[in-house]
C-alpha positions as CSV (number, residue, x, y, z in Angstrom):
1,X,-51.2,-15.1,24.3
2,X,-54.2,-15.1,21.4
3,X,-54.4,-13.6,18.6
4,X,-54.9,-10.2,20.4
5,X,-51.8,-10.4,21.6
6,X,-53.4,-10.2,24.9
7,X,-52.0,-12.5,28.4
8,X,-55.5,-13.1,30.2
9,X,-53.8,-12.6,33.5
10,X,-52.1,-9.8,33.4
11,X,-55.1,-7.9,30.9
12,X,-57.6,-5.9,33.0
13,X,-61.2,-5.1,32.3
14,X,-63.3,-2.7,33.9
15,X,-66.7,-3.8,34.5
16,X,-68.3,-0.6,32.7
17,X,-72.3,-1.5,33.7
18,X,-74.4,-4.0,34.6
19,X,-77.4,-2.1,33.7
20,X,-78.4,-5.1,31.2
21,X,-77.2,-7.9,33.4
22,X,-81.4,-8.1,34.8
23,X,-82.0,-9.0,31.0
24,X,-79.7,-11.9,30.5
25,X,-81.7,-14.4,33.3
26,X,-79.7,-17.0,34.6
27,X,-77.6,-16.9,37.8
28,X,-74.9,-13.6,38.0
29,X,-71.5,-13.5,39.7
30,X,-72.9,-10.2,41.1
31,X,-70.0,-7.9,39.2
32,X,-70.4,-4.4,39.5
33,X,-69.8,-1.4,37.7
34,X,-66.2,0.1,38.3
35,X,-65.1,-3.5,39.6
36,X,-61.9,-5.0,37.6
37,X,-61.0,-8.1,36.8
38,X,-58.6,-10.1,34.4
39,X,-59.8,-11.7,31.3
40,X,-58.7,-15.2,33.2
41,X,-60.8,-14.4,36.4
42,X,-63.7,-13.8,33.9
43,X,-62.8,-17.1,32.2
44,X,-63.4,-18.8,35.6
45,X,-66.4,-17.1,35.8
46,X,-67.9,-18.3,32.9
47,X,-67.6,-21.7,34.2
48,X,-69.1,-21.2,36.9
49,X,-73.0,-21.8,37.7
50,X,-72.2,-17.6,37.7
51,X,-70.9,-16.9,34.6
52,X,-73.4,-15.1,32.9
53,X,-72.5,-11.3,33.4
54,X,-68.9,-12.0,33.4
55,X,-70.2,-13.8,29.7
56,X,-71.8,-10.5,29.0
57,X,-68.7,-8.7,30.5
58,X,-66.1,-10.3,28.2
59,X,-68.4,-10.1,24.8
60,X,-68.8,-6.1,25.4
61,X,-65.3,-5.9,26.0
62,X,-64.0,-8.0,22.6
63,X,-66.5,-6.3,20.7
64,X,-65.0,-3.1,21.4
65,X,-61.5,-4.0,20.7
């Protein structure tokens, strides 16, 4: 749990677009819109050489909260 009061496996996010994901440069995990994932899949995607739309993903997402 964080301070959300959120468990990163078992909390889904909707990947809502990836119309900005041209701007952010860098390599892409290649999510789509209307994919889901958990927050802990998006975790490991961070950490990998792909992480930067499931970055992009995850800061949309806890802005919105």
């Amino acid at each position: 749990m964080n301070k959300w009061g959120l468990d990163a496996e078992e909390t889904n996010i909707k990947i809502l677009s990836t119309s900005t994901s041209e701007f952010l440069g860098g390599t892409s995990a290649k999510l789509l819109a209307g994919d889901e994932m958990s927050v802990y899949e998006l975790y490991h995607g961070m950490m990998l050489p792909s992480g930067n739309d499931a970055a992009q993903t995850l800061g949309i997402w806890v802005g919105n909260l």
